[in-house]
ZAMARGU-4260 file (C-alpha; in steps of 0.2 Angstrom, whole numbers, plus 5000, padded with zeros to 4 digits):
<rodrens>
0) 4815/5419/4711 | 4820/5428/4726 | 4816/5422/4746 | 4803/5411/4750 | 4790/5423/4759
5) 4782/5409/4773 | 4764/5415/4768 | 4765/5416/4752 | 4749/5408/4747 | 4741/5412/4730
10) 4725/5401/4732 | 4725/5405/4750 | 4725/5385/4750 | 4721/5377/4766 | 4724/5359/4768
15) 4709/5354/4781 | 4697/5366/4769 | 4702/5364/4754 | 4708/5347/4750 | 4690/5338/4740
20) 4684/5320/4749 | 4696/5307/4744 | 4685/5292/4743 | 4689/5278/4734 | 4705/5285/4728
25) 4723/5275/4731 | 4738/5287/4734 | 4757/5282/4737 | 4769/5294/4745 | 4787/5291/4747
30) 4794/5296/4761 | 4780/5294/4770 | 4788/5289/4785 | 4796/5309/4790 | 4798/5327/4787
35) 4786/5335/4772 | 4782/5316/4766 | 4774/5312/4783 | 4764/5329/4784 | 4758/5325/4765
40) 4751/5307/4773 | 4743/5316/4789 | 4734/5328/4778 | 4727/5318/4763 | 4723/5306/4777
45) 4709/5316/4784 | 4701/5317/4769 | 4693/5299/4769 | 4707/5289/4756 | 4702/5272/4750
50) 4718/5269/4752 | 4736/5277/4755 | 4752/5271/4755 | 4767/5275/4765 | 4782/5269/4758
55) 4798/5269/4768 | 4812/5258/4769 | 4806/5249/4786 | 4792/5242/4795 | 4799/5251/4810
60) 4799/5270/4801 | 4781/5267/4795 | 4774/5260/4813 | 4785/5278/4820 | 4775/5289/4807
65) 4759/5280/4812 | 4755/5289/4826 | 4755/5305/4820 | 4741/5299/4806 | 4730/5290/4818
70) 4731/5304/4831 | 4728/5317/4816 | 4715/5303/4807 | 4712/5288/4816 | 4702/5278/4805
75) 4714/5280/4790 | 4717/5265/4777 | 4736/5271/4778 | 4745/5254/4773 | 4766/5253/4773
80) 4774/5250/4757 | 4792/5245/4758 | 4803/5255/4748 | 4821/5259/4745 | 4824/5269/4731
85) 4843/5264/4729 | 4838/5247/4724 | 4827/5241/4706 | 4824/5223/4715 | 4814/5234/4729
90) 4805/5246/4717 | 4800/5231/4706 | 4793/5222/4723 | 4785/5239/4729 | 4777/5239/4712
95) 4769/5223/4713 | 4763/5223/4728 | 4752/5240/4723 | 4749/5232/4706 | 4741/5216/4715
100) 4730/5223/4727 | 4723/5240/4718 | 4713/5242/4701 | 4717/5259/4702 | 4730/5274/4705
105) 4724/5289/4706 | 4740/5299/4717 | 4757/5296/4716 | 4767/5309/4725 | 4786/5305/4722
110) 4792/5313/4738 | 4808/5303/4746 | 4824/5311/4744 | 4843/5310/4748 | 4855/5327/4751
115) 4870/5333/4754 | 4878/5313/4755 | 4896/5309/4752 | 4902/5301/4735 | 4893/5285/4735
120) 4885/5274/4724 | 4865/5266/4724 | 4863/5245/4721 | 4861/5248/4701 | 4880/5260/4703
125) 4871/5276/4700 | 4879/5293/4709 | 4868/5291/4726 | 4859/5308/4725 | 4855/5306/4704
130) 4852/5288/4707 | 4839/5289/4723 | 4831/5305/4719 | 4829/5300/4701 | 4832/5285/4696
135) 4822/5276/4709 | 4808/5288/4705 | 4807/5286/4687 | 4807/5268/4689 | 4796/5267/4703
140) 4783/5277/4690 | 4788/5267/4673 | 4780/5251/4682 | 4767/5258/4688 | 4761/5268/4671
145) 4751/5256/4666 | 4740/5255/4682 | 4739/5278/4681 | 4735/5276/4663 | 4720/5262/4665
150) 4713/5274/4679 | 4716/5289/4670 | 4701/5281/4658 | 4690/5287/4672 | 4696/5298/4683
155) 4709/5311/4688 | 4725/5306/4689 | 4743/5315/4694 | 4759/5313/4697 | 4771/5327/4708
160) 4787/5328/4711 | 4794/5335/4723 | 4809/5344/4716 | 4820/5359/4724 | 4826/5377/4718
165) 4843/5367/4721 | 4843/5360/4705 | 4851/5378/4699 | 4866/5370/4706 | 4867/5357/4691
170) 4882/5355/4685 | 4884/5364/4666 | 4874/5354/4655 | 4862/5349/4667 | 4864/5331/4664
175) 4880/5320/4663 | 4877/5303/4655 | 4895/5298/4657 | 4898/5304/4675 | 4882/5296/4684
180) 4888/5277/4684 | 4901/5283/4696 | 4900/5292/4712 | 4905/5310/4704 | 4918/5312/4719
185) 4926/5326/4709 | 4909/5335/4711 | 4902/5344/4725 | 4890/5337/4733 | 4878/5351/4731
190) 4882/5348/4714 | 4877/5333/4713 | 4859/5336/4723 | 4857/5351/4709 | 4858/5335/4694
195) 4846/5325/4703 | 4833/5339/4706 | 4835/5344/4688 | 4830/5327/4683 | 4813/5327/4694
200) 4808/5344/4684 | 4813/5336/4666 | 4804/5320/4672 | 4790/5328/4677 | 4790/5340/4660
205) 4793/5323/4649 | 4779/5311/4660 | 4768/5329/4654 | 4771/5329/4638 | 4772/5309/4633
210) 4754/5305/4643 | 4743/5323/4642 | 4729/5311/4650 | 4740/5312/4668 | 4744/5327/4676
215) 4761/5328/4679 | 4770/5342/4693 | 4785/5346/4700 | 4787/5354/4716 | 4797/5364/4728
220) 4792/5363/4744 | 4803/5379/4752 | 4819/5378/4766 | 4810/5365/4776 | 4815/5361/4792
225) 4818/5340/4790 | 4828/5327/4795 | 4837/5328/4777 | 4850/5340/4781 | 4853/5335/4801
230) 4867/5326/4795 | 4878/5341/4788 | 4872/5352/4804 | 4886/5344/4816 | 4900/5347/4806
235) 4908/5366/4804 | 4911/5364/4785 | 4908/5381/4777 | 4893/5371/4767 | 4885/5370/4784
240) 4888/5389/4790 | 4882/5393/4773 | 4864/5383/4773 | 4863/5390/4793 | 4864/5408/4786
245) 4853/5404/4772 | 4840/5395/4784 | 4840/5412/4796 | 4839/5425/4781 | 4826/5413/4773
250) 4815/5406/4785 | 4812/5389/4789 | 4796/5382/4786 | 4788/5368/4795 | 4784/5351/4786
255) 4768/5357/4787 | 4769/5371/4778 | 4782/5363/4767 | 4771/5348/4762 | 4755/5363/4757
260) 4762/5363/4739 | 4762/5345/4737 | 4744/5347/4742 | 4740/5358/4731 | 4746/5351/4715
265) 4739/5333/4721 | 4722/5339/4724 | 4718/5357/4717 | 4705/5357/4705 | 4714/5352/4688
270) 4711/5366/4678 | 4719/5378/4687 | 4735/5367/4687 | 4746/5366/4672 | 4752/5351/4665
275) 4770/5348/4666 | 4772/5363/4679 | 4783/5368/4689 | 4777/5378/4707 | 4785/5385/4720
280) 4773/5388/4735 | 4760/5389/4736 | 4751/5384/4720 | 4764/5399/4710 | 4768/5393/4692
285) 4789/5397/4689 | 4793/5394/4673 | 4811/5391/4681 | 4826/5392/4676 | 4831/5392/4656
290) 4838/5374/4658 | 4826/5368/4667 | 4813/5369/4653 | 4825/5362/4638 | 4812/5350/4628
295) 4828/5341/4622 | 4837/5338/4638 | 4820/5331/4643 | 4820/5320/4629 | 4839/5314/4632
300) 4837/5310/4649 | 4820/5301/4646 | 4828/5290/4633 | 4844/5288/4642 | 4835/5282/4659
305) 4822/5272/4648 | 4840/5260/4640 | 4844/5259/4658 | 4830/5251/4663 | 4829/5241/4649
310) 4849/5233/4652 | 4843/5232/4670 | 4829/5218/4665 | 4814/5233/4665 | 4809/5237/4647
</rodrens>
């Protein structure tokens, strides 16, 4: 795929220009609260929203984003959703809440993410990258299907994830059923990033291909400069040397500029976005890497996932 060129720009899509009126419309985006999740929120903001939601894990990191969206859209219906991805009792609330107060969905942007963490484990005992990254994603839009599907009658409707060209560093097999209930310590921790970034491709390929009626996208953003890596930046591991060398040859992008392909597959017109795509910014269609598109691993890991829920009380 080669390095990220900053401009590259295949629509020559501009946020501000180019994103349509979103009146009337209810958009969640996780990970609202920082990095490319809060730019996402400051930009569909301005674009007249019947109603967004930020979802972070505290009152305290909504009311911080808050004042970039009023300052960029001061009469936004931006409302905070609390959500932590690493926990099924949360989704399921953060589901209801959106369930009770909306008849429709018309964006969900599954945005929030977890890197580089050491061996750990989510609520549910699920490998903390694989289980947040995921987990709490597929979850978050198994329960709310059934709200996507009803507006999907009338409307446009899509789902993006936001993925990473990390998920090349996937373990071989792509998926391991038997390792994720534990916290894959014998697996590096990019390693472990790389399974949980393959599994928000396959989802978004699966979700595609099981409801046609839904536009379904995976995304990845570029080498963003976000809090998600400030962690691993004050240590002198050879990891950290390695993404700083990467960073410089590559170029980091803003959150700005990282959150333009989320953008685009959110709101583009539809035909010109394929169902079940994968893009790379901005709006370039990758057919990715040969594991990547595996309609059987799809299939595994849906079914797989779909038993979870179902021992977990969410059938």
């Amino acid at each position: 795929m080669g390095i990220l060129n900053p401009v590259d720009n295949k629509y020559n899509f501009q946020p501000d220009k180019d994103i349509p009126d979103l009146s009337g419309k209810v958009i969640i985006v996780t990970g609202g609260n920082n990095g490319i999740g809060k730019a996402t929120v400051v930009a569909l903001a301005k674009h007249n929203a019947g109603r967004i939601y930020l979802a972070a894990r505290s009152k305290a990191k909504y009311d911080d984003a808050m004042a970039s969206v009023r300052e960029a859209a001061p009469g936004a219906k931006v409302e905070f959703l609390e959500l932590d991805l690493a926990s099924f009792a949360s989704i399921k609330r953060a589901a209801d809440q959106v369930i009770a107060s909306n008849d429709r969905l018309d964006i969900l942007i599954n945005n929030a993410g977890v890197m580089a963490l050491p061996p750990a484990q989510t609520v549910e005992g699920y490998e903390i990258q694989f289980g947040t990254n995921h987990m709490g994603h597929a979850l978050l839009t198994k329960l709310l299907l059934p709200l996507l599907l009803k507006t999907a009658e009338l409307s446009d409707v899509r789902i993006v994830n936001v993925t990473s060209t990390g998920y090349m560093l996937a373990p071989k097999g792509t998926f391991l059923p038997d390792q994720v209930r534990t916290s894959m310590s014998d697996f590096h921790t990019y390693v472990r990033y790389g399974q949980s970034k393959m599994a928000n491709v396959l989802h978004g390929r699966e979700l595609a291909r099981r409801y046609p009626q839904i536009l379904s996208t995976s995304v990845h953003p570029g080498r963003v400069a976000t809090p998600l890596l400030d962690h691993m930046m004050t240590n002198h591991s050879f990891t950290t040397y390695f993404q700083k060398f990467f960073d410089a040859l590559a170029g980091k992008l803003t959150p700005e500029m990282g959150a333009c392909n989320t953008l685009w597959c959110s709101t583009w017109k539809r035909e010109d976005v394929q169902n079940g795509g994968f893009y790379t910014p901005i709006g370039k269609l990758d057919a990715g890497e040969k594991r990547s598109q595996e309609v059987e691993m799809a299939k595994k890991l849906w079914d797989w996932q779909e038993e979870e829920f179902r021992q977990h009380g969410y059938a």
